[in-house]
LOTI-65525 format. One line per 8 residues: for each residue x negated, y, z of N, C-alpha, C. Coordinates in steps of 0.2 Angstrom, whole numbers, plus 2048, in hexadecimal, padded with zeros to 3 digits. Example, Ala and Ser with C-alpha at 12.3 -4.5 7.8 and 13.67 -1.06 7.14 Angstrom:
BEGIN
7BE:7E4:827:7C2:7EA:827:7BE:7F0:827 | 7C0:7F5:823:7BC:7FB:824:7C0:800:827
! end
This chain:
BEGIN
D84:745:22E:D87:744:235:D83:747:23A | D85:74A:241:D81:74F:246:D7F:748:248 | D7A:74A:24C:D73:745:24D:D77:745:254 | D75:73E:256:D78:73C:25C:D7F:73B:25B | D83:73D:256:D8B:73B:257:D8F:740:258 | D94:741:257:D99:747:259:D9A:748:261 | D99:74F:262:D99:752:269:DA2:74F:26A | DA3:74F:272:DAA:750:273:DAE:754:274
DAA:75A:274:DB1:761:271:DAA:766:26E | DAD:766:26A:DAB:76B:261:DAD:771:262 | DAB:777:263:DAE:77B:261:DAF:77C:259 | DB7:77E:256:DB7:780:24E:DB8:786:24F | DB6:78B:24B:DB7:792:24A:DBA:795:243 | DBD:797:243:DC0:79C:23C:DBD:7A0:23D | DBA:7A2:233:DB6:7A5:233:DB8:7AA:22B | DB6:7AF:22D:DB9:7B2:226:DB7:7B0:221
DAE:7AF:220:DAA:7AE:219:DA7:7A9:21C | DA7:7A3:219:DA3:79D:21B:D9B:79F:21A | D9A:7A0:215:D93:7A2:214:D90:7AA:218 | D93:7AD:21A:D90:7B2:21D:D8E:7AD:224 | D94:7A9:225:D93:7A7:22C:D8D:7A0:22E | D8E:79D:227:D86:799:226:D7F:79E:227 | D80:7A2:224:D7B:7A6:224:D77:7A7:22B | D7D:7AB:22F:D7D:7AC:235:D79:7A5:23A
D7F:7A2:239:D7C:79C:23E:D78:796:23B | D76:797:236:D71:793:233:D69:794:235 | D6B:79B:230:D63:7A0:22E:D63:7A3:233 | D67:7A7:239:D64:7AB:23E:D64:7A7:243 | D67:7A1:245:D6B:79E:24B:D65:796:24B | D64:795:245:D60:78D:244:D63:788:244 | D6B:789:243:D6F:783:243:D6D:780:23D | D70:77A:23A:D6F:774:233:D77:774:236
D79:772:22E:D7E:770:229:D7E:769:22B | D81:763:231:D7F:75E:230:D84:75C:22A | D8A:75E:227:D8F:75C:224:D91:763:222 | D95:761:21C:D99:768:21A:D9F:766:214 | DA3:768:214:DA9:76A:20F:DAB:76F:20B | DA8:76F:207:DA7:777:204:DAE:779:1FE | DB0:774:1FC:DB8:775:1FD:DBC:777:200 | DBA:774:209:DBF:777:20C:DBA:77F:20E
DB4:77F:20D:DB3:785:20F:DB1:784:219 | DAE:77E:219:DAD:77B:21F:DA6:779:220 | DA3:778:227:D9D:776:229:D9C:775:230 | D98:771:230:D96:76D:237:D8F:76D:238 | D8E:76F:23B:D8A:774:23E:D85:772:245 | D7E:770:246:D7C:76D:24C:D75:771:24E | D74:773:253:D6C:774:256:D6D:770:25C | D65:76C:25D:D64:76B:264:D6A:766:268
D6C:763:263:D73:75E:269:D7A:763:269 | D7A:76B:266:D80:76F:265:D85:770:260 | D8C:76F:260:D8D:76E:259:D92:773:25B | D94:776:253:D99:77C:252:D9C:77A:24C | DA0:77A:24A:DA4:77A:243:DA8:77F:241 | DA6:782:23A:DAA:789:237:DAC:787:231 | DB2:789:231:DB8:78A:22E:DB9:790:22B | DB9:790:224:DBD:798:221:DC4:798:226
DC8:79C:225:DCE:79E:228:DD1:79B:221 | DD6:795:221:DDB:793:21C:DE1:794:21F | DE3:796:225:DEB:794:228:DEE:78F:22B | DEA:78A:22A:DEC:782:22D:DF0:782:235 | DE9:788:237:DE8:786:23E:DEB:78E:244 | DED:792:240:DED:797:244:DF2:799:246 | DF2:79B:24B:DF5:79C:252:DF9:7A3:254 | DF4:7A8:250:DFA:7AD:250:DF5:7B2:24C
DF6:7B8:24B:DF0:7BD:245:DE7:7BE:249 | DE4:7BD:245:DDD:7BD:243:DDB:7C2:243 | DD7:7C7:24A:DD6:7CE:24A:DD0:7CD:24D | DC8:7D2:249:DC1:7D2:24D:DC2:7D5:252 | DBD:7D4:256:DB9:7CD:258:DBF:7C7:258 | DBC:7C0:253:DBE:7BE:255:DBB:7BA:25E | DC1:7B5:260:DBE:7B3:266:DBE:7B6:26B | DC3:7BB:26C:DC0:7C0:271:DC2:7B9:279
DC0:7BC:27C:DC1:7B9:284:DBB:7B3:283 | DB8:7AF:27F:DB5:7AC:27F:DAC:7AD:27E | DAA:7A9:280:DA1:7AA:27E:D9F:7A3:27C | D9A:7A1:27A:D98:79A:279:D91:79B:27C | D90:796:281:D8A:796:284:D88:792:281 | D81:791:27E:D7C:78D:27A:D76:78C:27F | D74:786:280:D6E:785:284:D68:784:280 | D61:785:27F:D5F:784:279:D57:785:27F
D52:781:27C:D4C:77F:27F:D4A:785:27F | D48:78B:279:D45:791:27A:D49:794:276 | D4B:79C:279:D4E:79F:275:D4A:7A4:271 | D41:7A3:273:D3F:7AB:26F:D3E:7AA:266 | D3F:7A2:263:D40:7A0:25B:D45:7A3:25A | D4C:7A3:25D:D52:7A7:25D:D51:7AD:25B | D4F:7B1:260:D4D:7B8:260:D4A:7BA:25B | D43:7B8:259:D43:7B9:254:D44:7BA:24D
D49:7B5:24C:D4D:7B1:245:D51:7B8:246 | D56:7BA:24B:D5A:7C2:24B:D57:7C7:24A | D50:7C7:24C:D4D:7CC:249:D4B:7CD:244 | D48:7C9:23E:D47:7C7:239:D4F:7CB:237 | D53:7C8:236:D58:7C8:233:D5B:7D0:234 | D58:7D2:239:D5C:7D8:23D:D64:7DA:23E | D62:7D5:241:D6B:7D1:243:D6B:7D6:24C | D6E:7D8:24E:D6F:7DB:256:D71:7D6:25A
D6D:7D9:260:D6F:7D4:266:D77:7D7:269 | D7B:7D4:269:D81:7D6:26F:D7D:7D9:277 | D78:7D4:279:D77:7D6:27F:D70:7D4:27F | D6B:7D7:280:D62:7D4:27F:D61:7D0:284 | D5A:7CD:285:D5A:7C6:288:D5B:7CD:291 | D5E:7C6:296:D5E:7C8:29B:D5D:7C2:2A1 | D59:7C2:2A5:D58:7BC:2AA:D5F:7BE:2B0 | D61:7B5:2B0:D68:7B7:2B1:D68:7B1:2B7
D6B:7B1:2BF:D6A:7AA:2C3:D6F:7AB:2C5 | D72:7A5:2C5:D78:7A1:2C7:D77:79D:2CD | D7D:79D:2D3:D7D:799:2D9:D82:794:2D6 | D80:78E:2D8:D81:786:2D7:D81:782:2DD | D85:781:2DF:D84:77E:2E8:D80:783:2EB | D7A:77F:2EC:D75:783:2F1:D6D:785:2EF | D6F:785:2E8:D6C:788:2E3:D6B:78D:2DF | D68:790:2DC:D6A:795:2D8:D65:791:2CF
D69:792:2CA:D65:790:2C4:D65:795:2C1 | D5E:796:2BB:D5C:79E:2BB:D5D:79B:2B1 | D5D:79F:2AD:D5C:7A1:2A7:D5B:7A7:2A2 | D58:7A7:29E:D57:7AE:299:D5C:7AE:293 | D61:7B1:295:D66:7B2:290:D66:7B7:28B | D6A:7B6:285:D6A:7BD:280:D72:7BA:27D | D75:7C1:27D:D7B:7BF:279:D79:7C4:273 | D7E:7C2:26E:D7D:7C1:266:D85:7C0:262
D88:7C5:260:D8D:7C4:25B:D8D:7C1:254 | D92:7BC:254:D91:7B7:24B:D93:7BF:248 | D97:7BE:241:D98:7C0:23B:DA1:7C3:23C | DA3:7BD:242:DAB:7BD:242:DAC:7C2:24A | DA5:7C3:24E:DA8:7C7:254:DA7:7C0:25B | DA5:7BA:257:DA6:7B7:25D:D9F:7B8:261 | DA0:7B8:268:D9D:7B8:26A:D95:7B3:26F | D91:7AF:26C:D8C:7AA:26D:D86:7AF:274
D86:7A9:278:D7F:7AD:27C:D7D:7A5:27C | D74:7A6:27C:D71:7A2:27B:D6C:7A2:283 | D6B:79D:284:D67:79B:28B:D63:797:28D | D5E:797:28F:D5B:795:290:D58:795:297 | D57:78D:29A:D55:78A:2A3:D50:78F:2A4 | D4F:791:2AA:D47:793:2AF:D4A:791:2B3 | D4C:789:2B5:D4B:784:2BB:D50:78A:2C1 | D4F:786:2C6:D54:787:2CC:D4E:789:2D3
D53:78E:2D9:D51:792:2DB:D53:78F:2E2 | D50:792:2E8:D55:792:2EE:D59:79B:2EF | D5F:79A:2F0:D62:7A1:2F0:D60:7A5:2F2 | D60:7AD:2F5:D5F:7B2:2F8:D62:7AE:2FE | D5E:7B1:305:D60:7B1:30B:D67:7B4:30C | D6B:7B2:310:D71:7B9:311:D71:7C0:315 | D73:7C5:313:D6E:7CB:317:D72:7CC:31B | D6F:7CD:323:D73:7CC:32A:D76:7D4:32C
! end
């Protein structure tokens, strides 16, 4: 079972090769298998309080043809304590960044909240950026 209990919305993903995609989000990503069906070619999948579930492609569920990347229009933000064991683990592996880390701040009310991001593509095209906090700002002045 995932620790703490099941999240309230899960992302599941279709996946071409389960175990390419274990591989990926296991061994470069640091996720654990909290559970798996390997009949069904399934897993569940947790880091840090984040859960994902992959799915081979069986046809159960599909919506219309399966063309890579899959997921297009979507990202999955992952917040995670430190992203540089991340980084590492993809270079190890010599996995490529989608997009290398970049310091990135966002207005929030009357705030701005800052993190160090890196986007990273799975096996299947989808698209994950990972993030981590550097705390909150007061905004830039307005220029007159």
């Amino acid at each position: 079972m995932p620790e703490g209990g099941f999240n309230r919305l899960v992302p599941e993903l279709d996946v071409a090769d389960i175990d390419a995609s274990l591989k990926f989000w296991c061994d470069c990503l640091g996720f654990r298998v909290a559970y798996d069906r390997p009949a069904a070619h399934f897993a569940y999948c947790e880091r840090e309080g984040v859960q994902v579930m992959l799915c081979q492609i069986n046809g159960e569920w599909l919506t219309g043809p399966l063309e890579r990347p899959f997921g297009r229009g979507i990202n999955f933000q992952i917040t995670v304590s430190d992203i540089e064991p991340l980084l590492a683990r993809l270079k190890r592996a010599d996995w490529p960044l989608f997009r290398d880390v970049k310091e990135s701040w966002y207005r929030i009310g009357d705030e701005e909240q800052g993190s160090l991001e890196f986007l990273v593509l799975d096996p299947d095209g989808y698209l994950v950026r990972f993030s981590q906090a550097l705390g909150s700002r007061a905004p830039p002045s307005p220029r007159l």
